[in-house]
C-alpha positions as CSV (number, residue, x, y, z in Angstrom):
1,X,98.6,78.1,77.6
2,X,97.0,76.0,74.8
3,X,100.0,74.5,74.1
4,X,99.7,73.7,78.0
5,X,96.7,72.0,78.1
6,X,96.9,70.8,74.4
7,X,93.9,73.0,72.8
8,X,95.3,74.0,68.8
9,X,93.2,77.3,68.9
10,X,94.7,80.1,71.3
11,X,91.4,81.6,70.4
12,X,89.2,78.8,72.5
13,X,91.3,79.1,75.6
14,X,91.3,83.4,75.8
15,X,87.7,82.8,75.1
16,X,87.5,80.0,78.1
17,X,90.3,82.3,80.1
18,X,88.0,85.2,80.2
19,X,85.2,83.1,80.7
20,X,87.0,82.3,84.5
21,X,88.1,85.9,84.6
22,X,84.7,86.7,84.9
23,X,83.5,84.0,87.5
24,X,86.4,85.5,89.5
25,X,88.3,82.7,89.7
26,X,91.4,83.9,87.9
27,X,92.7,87.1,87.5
28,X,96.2,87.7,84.9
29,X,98.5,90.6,84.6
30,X,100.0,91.9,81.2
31,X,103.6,92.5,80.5
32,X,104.9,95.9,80.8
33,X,104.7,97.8,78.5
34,X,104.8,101.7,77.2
35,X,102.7,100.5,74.1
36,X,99.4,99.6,75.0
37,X,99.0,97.3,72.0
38,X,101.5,95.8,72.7
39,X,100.8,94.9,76.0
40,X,97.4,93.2,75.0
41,X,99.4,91.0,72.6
42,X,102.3,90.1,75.1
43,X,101.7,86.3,77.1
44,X,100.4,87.0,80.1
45,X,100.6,85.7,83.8
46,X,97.8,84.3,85.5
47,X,96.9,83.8,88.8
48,X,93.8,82.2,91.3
49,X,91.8,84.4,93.0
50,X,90.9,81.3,95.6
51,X,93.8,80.2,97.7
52,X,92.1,77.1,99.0
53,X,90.6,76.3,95.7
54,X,94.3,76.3,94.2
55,X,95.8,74.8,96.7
56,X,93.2,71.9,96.3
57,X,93.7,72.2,92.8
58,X,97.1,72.8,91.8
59,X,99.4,73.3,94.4
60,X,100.1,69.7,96.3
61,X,103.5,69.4,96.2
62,X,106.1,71.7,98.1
63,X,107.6,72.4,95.0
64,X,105.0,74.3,94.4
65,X,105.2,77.0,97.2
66,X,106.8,79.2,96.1
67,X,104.0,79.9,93.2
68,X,101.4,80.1,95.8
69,X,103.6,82.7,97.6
70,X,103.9,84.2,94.3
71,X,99.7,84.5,94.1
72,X,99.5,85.5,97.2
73,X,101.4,88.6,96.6
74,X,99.8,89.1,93.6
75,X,96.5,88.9,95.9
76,X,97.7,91.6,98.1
77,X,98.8,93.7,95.2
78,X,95.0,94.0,93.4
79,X,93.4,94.7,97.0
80,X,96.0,97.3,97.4
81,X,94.7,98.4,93.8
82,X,98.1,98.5,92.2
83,X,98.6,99.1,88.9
84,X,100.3,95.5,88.4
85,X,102.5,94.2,85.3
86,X,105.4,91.6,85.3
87,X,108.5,92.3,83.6
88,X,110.3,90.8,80.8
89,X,113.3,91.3,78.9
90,X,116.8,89.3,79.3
91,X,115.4,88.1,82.6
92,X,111.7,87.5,84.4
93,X,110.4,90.1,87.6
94,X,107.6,89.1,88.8
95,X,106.2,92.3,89.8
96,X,106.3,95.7,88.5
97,X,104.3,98.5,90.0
98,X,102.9,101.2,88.0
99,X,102.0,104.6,89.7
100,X,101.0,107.4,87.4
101,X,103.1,107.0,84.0
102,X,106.1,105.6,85.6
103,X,107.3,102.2,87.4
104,X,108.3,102.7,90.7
105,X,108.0,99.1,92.4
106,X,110.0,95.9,91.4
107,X,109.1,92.7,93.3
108,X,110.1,89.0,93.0
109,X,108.7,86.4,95.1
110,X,110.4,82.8,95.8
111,X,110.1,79.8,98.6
112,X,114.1,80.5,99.4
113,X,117.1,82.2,98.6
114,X,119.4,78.9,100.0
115,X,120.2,77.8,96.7
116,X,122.8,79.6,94.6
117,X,120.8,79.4,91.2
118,X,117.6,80.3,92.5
119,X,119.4,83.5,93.9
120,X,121.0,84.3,90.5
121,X,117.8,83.9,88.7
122,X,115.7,86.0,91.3
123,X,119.0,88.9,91.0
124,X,118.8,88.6,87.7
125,X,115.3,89.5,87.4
126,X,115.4,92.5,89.7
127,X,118.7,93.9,88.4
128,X,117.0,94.0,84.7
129,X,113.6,95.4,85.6
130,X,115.7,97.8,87.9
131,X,118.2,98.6,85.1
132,X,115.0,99.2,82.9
133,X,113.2,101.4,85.3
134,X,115.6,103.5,86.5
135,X,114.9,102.0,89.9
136,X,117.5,102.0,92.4
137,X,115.4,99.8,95.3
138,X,113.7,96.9,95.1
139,X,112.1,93.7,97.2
140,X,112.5,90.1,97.4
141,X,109.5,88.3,99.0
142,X,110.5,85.2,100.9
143,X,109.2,82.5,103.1
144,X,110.9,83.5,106.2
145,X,114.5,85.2,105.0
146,X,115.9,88.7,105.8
147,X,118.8,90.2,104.3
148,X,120.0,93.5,102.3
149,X,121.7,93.2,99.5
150,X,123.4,95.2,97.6
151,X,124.7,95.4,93.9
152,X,125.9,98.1,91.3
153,X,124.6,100.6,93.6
154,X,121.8,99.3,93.7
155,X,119.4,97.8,97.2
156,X,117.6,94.7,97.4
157,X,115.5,94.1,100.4
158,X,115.0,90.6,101.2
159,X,111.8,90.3,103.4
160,X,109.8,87.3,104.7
161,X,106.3,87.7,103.2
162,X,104.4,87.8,106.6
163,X,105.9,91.2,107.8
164,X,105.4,92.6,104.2
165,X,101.8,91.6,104.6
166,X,101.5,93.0,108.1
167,X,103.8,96.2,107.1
168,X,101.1,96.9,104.1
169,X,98.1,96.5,107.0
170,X,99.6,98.5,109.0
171,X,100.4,101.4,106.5
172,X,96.4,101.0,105.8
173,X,95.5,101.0,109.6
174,X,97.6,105.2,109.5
């Protein structure tokens, strides 16, 4: 991030990064994993806690949507009070979901599946953190797609985001 917005000191931008953390106006999640201290000296993801205020800010161009889907899941995530990392190894996940001492959840979140590298990348990212996890379902968060896919006996649900959403407020409602 300081290379980002051109600060030299990494130590000035935590410092300011914490200072917005605690004016709730952005919130980040660690990298998985095992080792605690690791996990505080892995990069880590960051996100707004104010849609509008990022849209305003940030997110003008459609290019951008599918990162603002991306927050908004990450949004729904912390109300729920998951335990949220990302995951990183050959490939990105977006989301992994910690419960007790073990991942059980692997999400990714994109605009669209249509094209055939966004597919790969978003596979690729589920099929590692899966692979790592011993998980053998996870979800894809979309705009407005449905689909099932499977691969190396594995399940990936492809979901628009709105009936995830209303799934998780129903679950809440029972």
């Amino acid at each position: 991030m300081a290379k980002v917005i051109g600060v030299k000191n990494a130590t000035t931008v935590k410092k300011h990064l914490g200072y917005l953390q605690d004016a709730y106006l952005l919130d980040v999640i660690p990298k998985y994993d095992v080792s605690v201290k690791k996990q505080l000296h892995n990069a880590k993801k960051v996100y707004g806690i104010d849609v509008g205020l990022i849209r305003q800010l940030i997110f003008q161009h459609s290019e951008n949507q599918g990162r603002l889907l991306e927050n908004l899941v990450f949004l729904e995530l912390k109300r729920q009070a998951k335990a949220v990392y990302y995951h990183h190894n050959k490939s990105e996940c977006d989301f992994v979901i910690k419960e007790k001492n073990n991942i059980t959840q692997a999400i990714q979140v994109c605009w669209s599946l249509h094209e055939d590298q966004t597919k790969q990348r978003e596979l690729n990212g589920l099929l590692d953190a899966m692979t790592a996890y011993q998980l053998n379902k996870a979800l894809i968060l979309t705009e407005d797609e449905s689909d099932c896919i499977t691969m190396e006996d594995k399940v990936i649900t492809v979901m628009p985001m709105w009936l995830w959403l209303l799934r998780g407020y129903h679950e809440t409602l029972h």
